[in-house]
C-alpha positions as CSV (number, residue, x, y, z in Angstrom):
1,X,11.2,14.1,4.4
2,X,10.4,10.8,5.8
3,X,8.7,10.3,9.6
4,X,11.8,8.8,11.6
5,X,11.0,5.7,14.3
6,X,13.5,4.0,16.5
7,X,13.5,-0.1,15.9
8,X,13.5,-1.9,18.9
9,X,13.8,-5.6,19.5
10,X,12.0,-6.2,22.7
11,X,10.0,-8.9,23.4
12,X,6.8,-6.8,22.9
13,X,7.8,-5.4,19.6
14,X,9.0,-8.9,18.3
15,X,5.3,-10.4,19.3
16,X,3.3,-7.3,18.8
17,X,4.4,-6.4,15.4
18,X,7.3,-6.4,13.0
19,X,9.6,-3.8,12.9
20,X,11.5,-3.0,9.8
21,X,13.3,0.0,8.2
22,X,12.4,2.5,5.5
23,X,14.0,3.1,2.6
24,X,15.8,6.6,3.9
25,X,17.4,5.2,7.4
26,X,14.8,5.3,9.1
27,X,12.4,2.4,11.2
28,X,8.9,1.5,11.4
29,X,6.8,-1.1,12.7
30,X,4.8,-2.8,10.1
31,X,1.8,-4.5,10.7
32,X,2.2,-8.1,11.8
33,X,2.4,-10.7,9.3
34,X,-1.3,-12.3,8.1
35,X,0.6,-15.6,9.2
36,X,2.3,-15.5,13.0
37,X,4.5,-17.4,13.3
38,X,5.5,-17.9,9.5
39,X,9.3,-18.6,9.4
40,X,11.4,-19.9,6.8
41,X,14.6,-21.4,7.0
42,X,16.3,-19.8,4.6
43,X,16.1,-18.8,0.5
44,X,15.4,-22.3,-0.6
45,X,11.6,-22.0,1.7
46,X,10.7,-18.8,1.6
47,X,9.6,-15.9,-0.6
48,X,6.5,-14.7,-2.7
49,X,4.2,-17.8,-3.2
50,X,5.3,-17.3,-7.1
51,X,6.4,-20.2,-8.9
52,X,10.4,-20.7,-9.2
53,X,11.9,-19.6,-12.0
54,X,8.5,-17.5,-13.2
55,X,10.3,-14.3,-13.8
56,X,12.2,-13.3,-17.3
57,X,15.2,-12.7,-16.2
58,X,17.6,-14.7,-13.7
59,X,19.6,-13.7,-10.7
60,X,22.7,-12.7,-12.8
61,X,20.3,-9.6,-14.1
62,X,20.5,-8.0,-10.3
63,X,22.8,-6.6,-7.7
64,X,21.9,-7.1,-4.8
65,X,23.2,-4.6,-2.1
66,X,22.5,-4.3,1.8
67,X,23.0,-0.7,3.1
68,X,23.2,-0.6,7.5
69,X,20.3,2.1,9.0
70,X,22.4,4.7,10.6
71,X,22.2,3.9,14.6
72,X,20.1,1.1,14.2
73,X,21.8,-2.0,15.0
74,X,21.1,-4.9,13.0
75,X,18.5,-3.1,10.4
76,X,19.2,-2.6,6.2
77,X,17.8,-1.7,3.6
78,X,18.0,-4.2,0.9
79,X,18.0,-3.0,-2.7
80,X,17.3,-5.4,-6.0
81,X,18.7,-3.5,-8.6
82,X,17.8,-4.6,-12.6
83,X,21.7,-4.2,-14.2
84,X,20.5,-5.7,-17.2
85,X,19.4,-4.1,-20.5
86,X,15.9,-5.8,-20.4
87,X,12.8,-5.4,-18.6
88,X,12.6,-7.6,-16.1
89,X,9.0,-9.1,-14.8
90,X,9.5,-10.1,-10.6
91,X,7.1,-11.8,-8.4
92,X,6.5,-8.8,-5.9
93,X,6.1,-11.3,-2.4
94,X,8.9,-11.2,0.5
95,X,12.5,-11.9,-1.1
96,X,14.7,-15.2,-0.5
97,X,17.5,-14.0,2.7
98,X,19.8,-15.9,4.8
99,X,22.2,-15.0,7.2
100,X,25.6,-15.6,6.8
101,X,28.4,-17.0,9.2
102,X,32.0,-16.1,9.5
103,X,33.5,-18.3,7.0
104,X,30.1,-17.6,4.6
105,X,28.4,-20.1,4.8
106,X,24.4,-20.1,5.0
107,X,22.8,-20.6,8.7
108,X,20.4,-22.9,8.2
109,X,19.2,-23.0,11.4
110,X,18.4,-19.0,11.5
111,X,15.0,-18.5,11.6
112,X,13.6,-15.7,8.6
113,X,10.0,-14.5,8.7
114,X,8.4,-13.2,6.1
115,X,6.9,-9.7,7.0
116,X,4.0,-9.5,4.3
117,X,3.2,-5.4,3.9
118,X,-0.5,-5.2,2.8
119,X,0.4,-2.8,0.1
120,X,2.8,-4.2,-1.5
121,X,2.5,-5.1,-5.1
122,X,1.9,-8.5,-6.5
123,X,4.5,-7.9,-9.3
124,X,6.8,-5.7,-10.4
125,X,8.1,-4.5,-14.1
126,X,11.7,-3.2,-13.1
127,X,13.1,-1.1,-16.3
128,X,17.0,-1.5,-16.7
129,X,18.5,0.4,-13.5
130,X,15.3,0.4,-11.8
131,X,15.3,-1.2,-7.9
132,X,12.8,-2.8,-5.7
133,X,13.3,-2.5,-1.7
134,X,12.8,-4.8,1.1
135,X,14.2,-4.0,4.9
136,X,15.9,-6.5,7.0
137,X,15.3,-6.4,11.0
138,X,17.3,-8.2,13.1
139,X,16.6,-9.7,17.0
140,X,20.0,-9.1,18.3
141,X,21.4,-10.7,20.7
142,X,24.2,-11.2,23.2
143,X,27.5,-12.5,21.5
144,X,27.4,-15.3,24.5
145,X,24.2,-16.1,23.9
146,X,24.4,-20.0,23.1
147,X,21.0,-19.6,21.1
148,X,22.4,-17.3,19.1
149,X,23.8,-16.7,15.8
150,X,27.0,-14.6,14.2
151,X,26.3,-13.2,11.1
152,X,28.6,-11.7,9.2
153,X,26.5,-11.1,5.7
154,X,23.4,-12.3,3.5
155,X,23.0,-13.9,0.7
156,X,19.5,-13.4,-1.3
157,X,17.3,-14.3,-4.1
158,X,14.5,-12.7,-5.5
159,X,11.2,-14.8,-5.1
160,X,10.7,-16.3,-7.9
161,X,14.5,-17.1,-8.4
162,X,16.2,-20.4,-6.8
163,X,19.8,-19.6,-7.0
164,X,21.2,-17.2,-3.7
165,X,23.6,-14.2,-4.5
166,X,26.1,-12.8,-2.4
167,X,24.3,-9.3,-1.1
168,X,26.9,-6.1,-1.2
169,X,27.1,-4.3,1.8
170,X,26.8,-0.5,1.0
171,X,28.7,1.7,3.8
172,X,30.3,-1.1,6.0
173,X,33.7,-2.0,6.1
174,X,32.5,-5.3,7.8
175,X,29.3,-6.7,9.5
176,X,29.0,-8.8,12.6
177,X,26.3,-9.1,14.7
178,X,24.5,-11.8,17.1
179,X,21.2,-12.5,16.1
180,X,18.8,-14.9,17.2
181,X,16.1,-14.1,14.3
182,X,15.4,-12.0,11.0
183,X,12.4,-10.5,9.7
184,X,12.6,-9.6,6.1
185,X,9.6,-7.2,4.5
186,X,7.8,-7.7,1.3
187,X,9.5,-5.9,-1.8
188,X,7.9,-2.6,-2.9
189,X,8.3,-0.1,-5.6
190,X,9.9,2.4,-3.1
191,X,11.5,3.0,0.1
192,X,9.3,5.5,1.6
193,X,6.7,2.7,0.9
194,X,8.2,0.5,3.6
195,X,7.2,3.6,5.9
């Protein structure tokens, strides 16, 4: 069984380290990215440091599904399921997310940083039905907050892939949350590995 953390978005934890979840519902803090301060602005910016359009396959060969950590607010684990019949080849950096807003529409201006794990792979060979994980961590905020953001979903692309796709939330009738910034983990093999 997994070693269970608590995610918390205070100010020390969101300068001090990033905090992610692992792949059985559970948080962790991660070490802090090589780069501070390394934020994208969305799936177009972000990613692996691959090559667009290096991989095999395309973004039609994955579903891409979001399941909610179980009393952790504004935490998922993100699964990149192959649904193909091939072997797909992946560039193994920190996935393509953005945030949402209520009528589904990407917010641009949401800041994403990359959350580089040191042992994550450099690539991955995904069998048909395999999966690669990444976790999501939001900084929540209040819902007045006029520096915040309501998000409402994600859409995602792996990170050698240009084109977006809607991301399936697993266990969640409907998502809403204030957030002011998300942190998005490298993929891996695994979820225990994101422990």
């Amino acid at each position: 069984m997994l070693k269970r953390y608590r995610m918390t978005t205070a100010i020390t934890g969101i300068l001090g380290g990033a905090l992610l979840i692992t792949g059985c519902g559970a948080a962790t803090a991660l070490q802090p990215a090589p780069e501070r301060g390394a934020v994208n602005a969305g799936p177009a910016s972000g990613g692996g440091g691959g090559d667009i359009g290096t991989s095999n396959c395309s973004e039609a060969d994955f579903l891409i599904s979001a399941a909610p950590v179980e009393g952790e607010p504004g935490s998922f684990i993100v699964s990149y399921g192959n649904r193909s019949d091939k072997t797909c080849t992946i560039n193994g950096g920190v996935p393509n997310l953005q945030g949402l807003d209520m009528s589904g529409s990407p917010i641009e201006e949401l800041p994403v940083e990359d959350v580089r794990l040191p042992d994550a792979p450099e690539e991955f060979t995904l069998q048909p039905g395999e999966i690669a994980y990444a976790g999501i961590g939001m900084i929540l905020a209040d819902s007045g907050d006029p520096n915040a953001n309501v998000l409402t979903g994600f859409q995602s692309s792996l990170p050698d892939m240009s084109e977006p796709q809607p991301v399936h939330l697993v266990g969640a009738d409907e998502m809403r949350f204030a957030a002011k910034h998300l942190r998005v983990s490298s993929l891996v093999s695994t979820p225990e590995e994101l422990g």
